[in-house]
N, C-alpha and C positions, 0 to 999 in steps of 0.2 A: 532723482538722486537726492542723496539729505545732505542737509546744509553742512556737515560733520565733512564730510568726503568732499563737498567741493571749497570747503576752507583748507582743507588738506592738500589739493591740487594747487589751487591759487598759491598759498605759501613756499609748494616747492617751485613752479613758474618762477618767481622772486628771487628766490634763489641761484636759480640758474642764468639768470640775468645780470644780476650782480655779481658774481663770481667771474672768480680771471681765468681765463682757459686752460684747461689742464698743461703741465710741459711734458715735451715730447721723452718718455723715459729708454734711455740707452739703454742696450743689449748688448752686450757682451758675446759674443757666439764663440764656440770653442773649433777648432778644425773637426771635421767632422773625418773619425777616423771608420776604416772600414771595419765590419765586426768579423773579433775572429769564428774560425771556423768550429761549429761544436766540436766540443771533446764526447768522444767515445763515452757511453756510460760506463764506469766501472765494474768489473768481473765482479757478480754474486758472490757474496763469501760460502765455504762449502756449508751447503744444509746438512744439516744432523739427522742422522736418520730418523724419522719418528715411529714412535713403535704402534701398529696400529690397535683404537681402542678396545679394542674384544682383548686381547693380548693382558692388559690394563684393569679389565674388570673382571676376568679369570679368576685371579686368587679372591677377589671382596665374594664372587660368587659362591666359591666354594667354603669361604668361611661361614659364610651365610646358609646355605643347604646343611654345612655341618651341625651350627647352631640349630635351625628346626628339628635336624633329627634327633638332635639328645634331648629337646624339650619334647618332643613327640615320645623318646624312649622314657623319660622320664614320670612324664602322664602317663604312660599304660603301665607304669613298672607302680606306679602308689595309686591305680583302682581298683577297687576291693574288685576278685572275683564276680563274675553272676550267679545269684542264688539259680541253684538246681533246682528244675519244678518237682513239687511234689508229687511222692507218687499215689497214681490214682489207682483206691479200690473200688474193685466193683461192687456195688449198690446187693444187697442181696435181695432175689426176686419174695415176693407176698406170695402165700398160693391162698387163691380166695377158697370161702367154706361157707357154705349154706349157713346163714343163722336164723333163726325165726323172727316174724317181725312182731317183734313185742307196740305195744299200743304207744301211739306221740302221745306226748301233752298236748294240751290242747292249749294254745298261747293266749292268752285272757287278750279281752280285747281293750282297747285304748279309749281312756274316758271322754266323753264329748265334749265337755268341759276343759279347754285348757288350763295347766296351774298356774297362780297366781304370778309365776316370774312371766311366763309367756303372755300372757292376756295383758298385763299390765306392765309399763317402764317406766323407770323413775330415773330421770335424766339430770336434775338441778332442782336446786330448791334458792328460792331468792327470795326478799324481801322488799315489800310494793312503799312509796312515801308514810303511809300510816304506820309501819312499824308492822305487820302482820305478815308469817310467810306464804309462798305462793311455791307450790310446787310445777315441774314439769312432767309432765305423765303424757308418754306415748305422744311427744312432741307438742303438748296444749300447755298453755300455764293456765293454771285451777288453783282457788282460795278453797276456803273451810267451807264445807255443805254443796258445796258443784257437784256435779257429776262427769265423768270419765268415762268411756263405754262400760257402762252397766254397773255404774259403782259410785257412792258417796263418799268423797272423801271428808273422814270428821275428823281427823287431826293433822297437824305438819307439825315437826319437829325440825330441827336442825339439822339432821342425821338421816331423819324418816319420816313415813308419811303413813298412817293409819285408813285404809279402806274397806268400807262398809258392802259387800255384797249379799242378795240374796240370804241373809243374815247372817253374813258367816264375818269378820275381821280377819283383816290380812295387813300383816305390816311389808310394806316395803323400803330398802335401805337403801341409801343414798352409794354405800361402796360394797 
């Protein structure tokens, strides 16, 4: 036990040592009468008939179906008609006829050499710490005098880049 609780005991012991004994408190007691006999509950006042609730939602019902159907007539009375399908003519038949077969052309054939926009792309052109630009060709960055597949490049501009092939110059432009 803590010391708190039995200072608490002790003090009330004290107490009840010292103190004068309770006095004895009168009662008064009344005759004790018999109890009377219950009264009858009182007659239910008359219920009022109630009306049952179908009876009750009848008319909200009917204003309500009334309501849908003039917005229903209402909707179909301001939709435009359905356009009419058109009518379909019949196709007039072809009647085939012998023609002669005049000579093809003969389709030239495709140079082995692809042109310059296809062999070579020019994707960026940027400028390296010295001040000199560097282009991007066919995803490599190349300076002045490199080569590209099969090609020298001998100028960059800003805009464009000058390439040397097979002796032939080809510019390619940056847009």
């Amino acid at each position: 036990m803590s010391l708190v609780h039995q200072a608490l005991r002790k003090a009330e012991a004290e107490k009840q040592r010292h103190a004068p004994p309770p006095a004895p408190v009168a009662v008064q007691r009344e005759p004790r009468v018999p109890p009377a006999p219950p009264t009858p509950p009182a007659p239910p006042a008359p219920a009022r008939p109630t009306e049952p609730n179908s009876s009750r939602l009848l008319p909200v019902a009917l204003i309500a179906l009334a309501v849908v159907a003039i917005v229903a007539l209402v909707f179909l009375a301001t939709r435009p008609p359905p356009a009419a399908p058109a009518a379909v003519v019949p196709a007039e038949t072809l009647r085939m006829t012998d023609v002669p077969h005049a000579a093809l052309p003969v389709a030239p054939r495709p140079a082995l050499v692809p042109p310059a926009a296809e062999r070579w792309k020019l994707t960026g052109i940027s400028k390296d710490p010295a001040g000199n630009f560097l282009a991007i060709i066919n995803g490599n960055l190349r300076g002045v005098n490199e080569f590209v597949d099969g090609a020298v490049i001998k100028q960059i501009e800003r805009d464009r880049v000058t390439l040397e092939a097979d002796g032939q110059q080809t510019v390619l432009r940056l847009f």
